[in-house]
N, C-alpha and C positions, 0 to 999 in steps of 0.2 A: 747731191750731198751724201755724204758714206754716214753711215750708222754712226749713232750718238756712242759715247761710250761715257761710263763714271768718272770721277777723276780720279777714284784709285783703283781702276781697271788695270793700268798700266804703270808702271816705275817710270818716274821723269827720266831722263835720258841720262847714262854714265851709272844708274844705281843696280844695283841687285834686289830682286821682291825679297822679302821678309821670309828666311824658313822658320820652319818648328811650329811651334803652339804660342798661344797670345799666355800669358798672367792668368785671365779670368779661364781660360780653357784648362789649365795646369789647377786652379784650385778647384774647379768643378768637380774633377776627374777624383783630386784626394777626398774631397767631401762624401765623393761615394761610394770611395773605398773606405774611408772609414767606418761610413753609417753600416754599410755590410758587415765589417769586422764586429762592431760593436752588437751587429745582431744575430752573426754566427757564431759567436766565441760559448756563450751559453747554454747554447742546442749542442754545442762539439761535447762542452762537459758532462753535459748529462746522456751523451752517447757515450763517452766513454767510462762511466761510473756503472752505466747497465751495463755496458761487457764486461768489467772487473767484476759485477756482479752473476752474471753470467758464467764469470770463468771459475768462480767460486762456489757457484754452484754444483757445474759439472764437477770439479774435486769433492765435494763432498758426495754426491752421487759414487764415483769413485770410490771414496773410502769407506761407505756402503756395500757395496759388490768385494772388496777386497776382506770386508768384515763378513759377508755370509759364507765367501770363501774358508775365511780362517776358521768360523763357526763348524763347517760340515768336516773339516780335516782336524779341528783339536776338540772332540767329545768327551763328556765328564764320564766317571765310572759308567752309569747306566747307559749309556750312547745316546743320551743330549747334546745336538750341535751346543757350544757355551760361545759367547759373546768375545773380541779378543778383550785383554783388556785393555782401563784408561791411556796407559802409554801405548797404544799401538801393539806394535809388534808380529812377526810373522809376514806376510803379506802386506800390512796393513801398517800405512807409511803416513805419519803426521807432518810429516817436512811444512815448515811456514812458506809460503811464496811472497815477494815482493809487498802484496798489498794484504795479505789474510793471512793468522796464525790458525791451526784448525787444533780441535781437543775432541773428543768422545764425553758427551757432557753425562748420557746416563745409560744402565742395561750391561755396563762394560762388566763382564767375567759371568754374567747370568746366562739363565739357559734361553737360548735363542728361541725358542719355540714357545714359550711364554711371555718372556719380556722386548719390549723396543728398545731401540739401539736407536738413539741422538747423535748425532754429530751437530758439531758449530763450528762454524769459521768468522772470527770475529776481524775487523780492522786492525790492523796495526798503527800505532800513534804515528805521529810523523807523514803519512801519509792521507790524501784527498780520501781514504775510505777508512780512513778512523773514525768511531762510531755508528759503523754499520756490523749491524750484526744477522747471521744469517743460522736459522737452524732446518735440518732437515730429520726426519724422523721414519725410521722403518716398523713396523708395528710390531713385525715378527720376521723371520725369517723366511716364514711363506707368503710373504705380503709385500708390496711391494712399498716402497717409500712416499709418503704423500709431499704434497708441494711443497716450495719450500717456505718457512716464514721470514722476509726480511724488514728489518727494521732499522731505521734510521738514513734510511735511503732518501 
């Protein structure tokens, strides 16, 4: 006697086996891609809100260095580095990016050797990082900027 077989081992005679995926195999597959989607889409935005904040950072860092710059090359009478001032100016470029306006919030036209120099880069409305706001602060000119403080993140 030759080996037993199922009865759907084999295609009756004249038929073609069944290609592709069953029904239940097709919804399995969407059920768990969706479940992934639904639990990677919230980790993606909060990776992507720390690198705007990140990048908004580093500009303010920037316009930090660009401000100690302009400090040591425009001295008041006595030869005090001075702060640039509020609008920038000089080296020292406020241009808004995509997601952050930036401003010189305090210290702007003072002597650098006395007073801190604030920078902020706030959110821009319309955008996923409206209501964030970010400030960084240099003590003095011989000191470096300490962390930054963000809020609404």
């Amino acid at each position: 006697m030759g080996p037993l077989r199922s009865p759907t081992s084999s295609p009756s005679p004249g038929r073609q086996p069944a290609a592709g995926f069953s029904i239940i195999e097709l919804m399995v597959a969407v059920v768990v891609v969706a479940v992934l989607a639904v639990v990677s889409f919230p980790i993606h935005r909060k990776y992507v809100r720390h690198a705007r904040t990140t990048e908004a950072t580093t500009r303010l860092g920037e316009i930090i260095d660009a401000a100690r710059t302009y400090a040591v090359q425009n001295p008041d009478a006595a030869g005090n580095p001075i702060w640039p001032p509020a609008s920038g100016g000089g080296l020292v470029s406020l241009a808004a990016t995509p997601c952050f306006s930036y401003a010189i919030r305090s210290g702007a036209g003072r002597n650098a050797r006395t007073n801190a120099l604030a920078v902020r880069a706030v959110g821009r409305s319309g955008t996923r990082m409206a209501g964030v706001t970010i400030t960084m602060t240099a003590p003095s000119i011989d000191r470096n900027a300490g962390n930054p403080v963000v809020i609404g993140l």
